[in-house]
N, C-alpha and C positions, 0 to 999 in steps of 0.2 A: 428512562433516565440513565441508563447505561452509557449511552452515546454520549452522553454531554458529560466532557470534564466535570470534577469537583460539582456532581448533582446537587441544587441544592444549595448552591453559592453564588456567589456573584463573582464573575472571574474579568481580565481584563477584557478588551476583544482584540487584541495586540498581543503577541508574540512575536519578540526580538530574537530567538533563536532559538529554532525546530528544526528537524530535516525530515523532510516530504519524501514517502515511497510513492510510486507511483508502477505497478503493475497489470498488463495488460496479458492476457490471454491468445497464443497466435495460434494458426490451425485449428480455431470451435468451431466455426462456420460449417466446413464439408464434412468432418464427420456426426455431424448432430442434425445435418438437414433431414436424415431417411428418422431421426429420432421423433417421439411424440413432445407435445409441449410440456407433458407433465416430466419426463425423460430428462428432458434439460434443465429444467428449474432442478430437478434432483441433483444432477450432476454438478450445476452451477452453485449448489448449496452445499453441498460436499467440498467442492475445490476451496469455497471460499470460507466455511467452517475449519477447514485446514490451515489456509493462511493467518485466520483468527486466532488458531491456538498458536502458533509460531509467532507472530506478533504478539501477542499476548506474552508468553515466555520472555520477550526480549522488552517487553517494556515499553511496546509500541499500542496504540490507538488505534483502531479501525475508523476513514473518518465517512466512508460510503463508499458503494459502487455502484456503477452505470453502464450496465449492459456487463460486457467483461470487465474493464478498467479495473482494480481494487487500488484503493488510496487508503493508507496509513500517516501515522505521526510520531516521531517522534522528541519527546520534549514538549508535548503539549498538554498543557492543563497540571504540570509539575514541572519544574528546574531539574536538570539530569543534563553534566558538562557533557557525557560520553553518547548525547544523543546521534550522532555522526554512525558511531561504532555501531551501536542496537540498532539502525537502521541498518546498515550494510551486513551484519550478522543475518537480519531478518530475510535481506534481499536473495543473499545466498541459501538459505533454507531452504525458500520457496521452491529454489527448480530442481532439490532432490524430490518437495515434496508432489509438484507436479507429473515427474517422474513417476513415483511409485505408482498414484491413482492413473493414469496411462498404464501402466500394469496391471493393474486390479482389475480395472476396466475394459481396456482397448483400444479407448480414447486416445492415440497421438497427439500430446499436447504439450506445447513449449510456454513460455515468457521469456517479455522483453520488460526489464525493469530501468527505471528511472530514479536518482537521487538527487535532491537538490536542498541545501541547506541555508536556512536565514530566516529570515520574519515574516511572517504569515499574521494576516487578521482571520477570525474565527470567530462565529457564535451561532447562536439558534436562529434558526431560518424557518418559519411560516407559526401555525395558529393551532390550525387542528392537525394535520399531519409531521410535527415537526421533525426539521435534520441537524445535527448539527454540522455545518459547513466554513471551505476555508476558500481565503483569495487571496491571491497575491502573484507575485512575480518568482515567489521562491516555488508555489504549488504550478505555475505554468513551464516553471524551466525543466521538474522535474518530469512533468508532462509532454514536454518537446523530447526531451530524450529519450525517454520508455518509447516514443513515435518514432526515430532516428535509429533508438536500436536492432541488435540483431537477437534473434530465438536464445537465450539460457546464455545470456551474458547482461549483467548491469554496467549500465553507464552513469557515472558521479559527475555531478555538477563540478568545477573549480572549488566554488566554497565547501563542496563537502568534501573533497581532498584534501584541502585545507585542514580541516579538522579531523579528518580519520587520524588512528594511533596506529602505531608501527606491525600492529598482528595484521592487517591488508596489505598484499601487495595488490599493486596497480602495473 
């Protein structure tokens, strides 16, 4: 029940104004291939326990990951005008925090992060296994440009420049 906004409630399945992270992991592939499979769930549990508590901090939602991808939210399942901000706060966290664990590690590991801000539909997805899951056009923009992007630089959609406040430059 973690996963799903307001556990517990009936929420809309519409949201008019979120802004979608969208962080991919570049460089896992070669140095985790000589790794065991137990190795990499490890690793991949750790990077993304990481980004969970920095999202977490800023206010943001974990909403799944697939494979590397990590997708957050934020302004989802609560009203918060600065969600713009707490995602680009989050965005920037991540590649010191990526950084460090490549230290600790050895792992050489960057991100490409994507933002994209607007309305998203969202709700519980299946029966016995369930996710809670988001669609739309504002989670695919942000997903074209974490794809577009380069290693430890975030790219913002229009709309979410739109709405950032003056502590980002761009």
């Amino acid at each position: 029940l973690s996963v799903l906004p307001g556990a517990g409630t009936v929420r809309s399945p519409t949201h008019p104004s979120v802004t979608v992270l969208v962080a991919d992991i570049t460089g896992f592939v070669d140095p985790v291939a000589a790794l065991r499979a137990n190795d990499v769930a490890k690793a991949l549990g750790g990077i993304f326990a990481g980004f969970d508590e920095i999202a977490s901090a800023n206010g943001l939602r974990s909403a799944w990951i697939l494979g590397d991808p990590y997708v957050a939210t934020a302004g989802l399942g609560r009203e918060c005008l600065d969600h713009a901000d707490r995602a680009a706060a989050t965005a920037l966290e991540l590649i010191p925090s990526l950084a460090a664990f490549a230290r600790r590690t050895g792992l050489r590991l960057h991100a490409r992060i994507g933002l994209s801000s607007g309305p998203v539909a969202a709700g519980r997805v299946g029966g016995r296994h369930v996710i809670y899951d988001l669609w739309g056009e504002t989670l695919d923009s942000a997903a074209r440009l974490e794809r577009e992007g380069v290693a430890d630089r975030v790219l913002v959609s229009e709309s979410t420049r739109n709405l950032l406040g003056p502590r980002f430059q761009l």
